[in-house]
N, C-alpha and C positions, 0 to 999 in steps of 0.2 A: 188374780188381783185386779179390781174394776178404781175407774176412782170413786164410787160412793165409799169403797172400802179404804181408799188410801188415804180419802178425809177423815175417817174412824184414828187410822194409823195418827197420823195428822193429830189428831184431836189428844191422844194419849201420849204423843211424843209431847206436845206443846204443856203439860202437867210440869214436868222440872224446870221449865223455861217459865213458866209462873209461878212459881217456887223462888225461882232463881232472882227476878225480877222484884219477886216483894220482900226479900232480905237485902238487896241493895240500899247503902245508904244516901241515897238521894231523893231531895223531894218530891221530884219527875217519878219513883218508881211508884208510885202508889197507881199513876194514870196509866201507866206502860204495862203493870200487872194485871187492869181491866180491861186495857185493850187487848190484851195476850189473851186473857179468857173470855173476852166477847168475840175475838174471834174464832177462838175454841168453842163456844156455844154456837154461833153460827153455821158452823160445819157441822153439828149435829142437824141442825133444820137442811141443810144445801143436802148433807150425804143423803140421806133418806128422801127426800124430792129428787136427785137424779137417782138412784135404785128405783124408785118408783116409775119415775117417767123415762127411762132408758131399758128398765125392765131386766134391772142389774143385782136384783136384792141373791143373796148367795146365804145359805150356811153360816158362813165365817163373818159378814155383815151383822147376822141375826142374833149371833154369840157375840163379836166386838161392840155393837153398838150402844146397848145398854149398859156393858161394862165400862167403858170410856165415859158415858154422861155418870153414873156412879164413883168411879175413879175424880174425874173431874171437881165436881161438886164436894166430897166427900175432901177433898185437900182443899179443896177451896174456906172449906165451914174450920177446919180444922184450925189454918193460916189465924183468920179472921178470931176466931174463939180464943188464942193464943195472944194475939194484937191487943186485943177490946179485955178478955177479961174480966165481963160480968154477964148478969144473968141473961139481959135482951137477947144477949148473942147466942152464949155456951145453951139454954136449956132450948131455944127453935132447932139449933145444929145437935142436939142430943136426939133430938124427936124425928128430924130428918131423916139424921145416918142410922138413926134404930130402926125406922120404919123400912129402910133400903134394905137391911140385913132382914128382917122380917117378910116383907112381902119376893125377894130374891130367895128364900130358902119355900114359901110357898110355892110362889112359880115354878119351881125346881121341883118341889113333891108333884105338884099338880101335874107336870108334862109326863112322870113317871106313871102316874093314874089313867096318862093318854086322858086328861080332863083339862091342857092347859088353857085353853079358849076360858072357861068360867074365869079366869085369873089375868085375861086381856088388858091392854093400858087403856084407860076409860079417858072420856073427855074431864070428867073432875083430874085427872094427874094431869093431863096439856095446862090446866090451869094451875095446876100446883108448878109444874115447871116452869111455866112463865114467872109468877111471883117470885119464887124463888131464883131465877138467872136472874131477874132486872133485880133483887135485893142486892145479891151476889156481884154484879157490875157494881152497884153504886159503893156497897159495901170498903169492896177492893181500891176503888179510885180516891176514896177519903182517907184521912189519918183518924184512928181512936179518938178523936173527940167530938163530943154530942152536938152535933151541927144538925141544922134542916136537913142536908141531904142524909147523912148518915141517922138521925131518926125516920125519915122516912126508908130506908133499909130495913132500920130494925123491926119496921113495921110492917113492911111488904115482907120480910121472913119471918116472922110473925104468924101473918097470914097464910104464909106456904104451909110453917106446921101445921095451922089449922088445918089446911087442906091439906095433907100428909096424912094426916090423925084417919081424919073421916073419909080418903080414898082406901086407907089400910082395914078399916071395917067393913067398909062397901068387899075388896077382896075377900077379907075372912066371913062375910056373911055369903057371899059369893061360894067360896070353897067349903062352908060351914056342913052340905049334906055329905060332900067327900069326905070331911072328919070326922065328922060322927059316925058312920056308916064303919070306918076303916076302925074306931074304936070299940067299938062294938063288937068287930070281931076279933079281937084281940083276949 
């Protein structure tokens, strides 16, 4: 155990504790909930820059880290969808968490093909996860009603699905001769 990994840990312990914070009834919990997970987003960028430049990336990194920003996000959209209650919110967080369950079961078949590189995180996803944290911050820090900041969230997750949609294609056109190929022989 390195700390790029303990930040991972870190990063998955810190889910109930923003949980925890955006059920509180205080009006303070809405800012306490984004700072909880902006600095839970942040140690996804820290762990992976010290793995990289300490030259600590391990196995168990490689497994925890993507599951933690899924895990993360994925309660994150949930919270939020549950709050808000209409469509801006519930069908971006539908497109999100479907696209995660989809290209996660891709990348899964593809490393078993010994083809996972074709299914690599592309610079169109850095952009989808930007969008979608700074949504996800602003999101968490507002109360459900339609204010500048909070339409600009809906709009910057919005935008994330957009770029979800068309990174998940780029994938399956990506994997597209592994599946045909594998159909084929069936």
């Amino acid at each position: 155990m390195n700390i790029p990994n303990l930040l991972t840990v870190l990063r998955v312990a810190l889910i109930p504790v923003i949980v925890l914070f955006f059920y509180l009834p205080f009006s303070w919990s809405y800012l306490a909930t984004s700072a909880i997970f902006s600095l839970a987003a942040i140690t996804d960028w820290f762990d992976g820059y010290l793995a990289r430049r300490w030259e600590q990336s391990t196995p168990l990194g490689a497994f925890l880290d993507p599951v933690a920003d899924k895990l993360m996000v994925a309660v994150a959209l949930v919270l939020l969808v549950e709050e808000h209650a209409n469509l801006w919110l519930t069908l971006p967080a539908a497109i999100i968490i479907g696209r995660e369950i989809v290209v996660s079961a891709l990348r899964e078949w593809m490393a078993e093909l010994g083809a996972r590189a074709h299914v690599a995180v592309s610079q169109l996803g850095k952009w989808k996860t930007a969008a979608q944290m700074v949504a996800l911050v602003i999101l968490l820090a507002n109360p459900p009603l339609l204010t500048l900041w909070v339409g600009i969230g809906y709009a910057l997750l919005i935008i994330a699905a957009g770029l979800t949609l068309w990174s998940m294609v780029q994938y399956l056109l990506a994997a597209w001769p592994h599946l045909s190929s594998s159909s084929e022989k069936k």
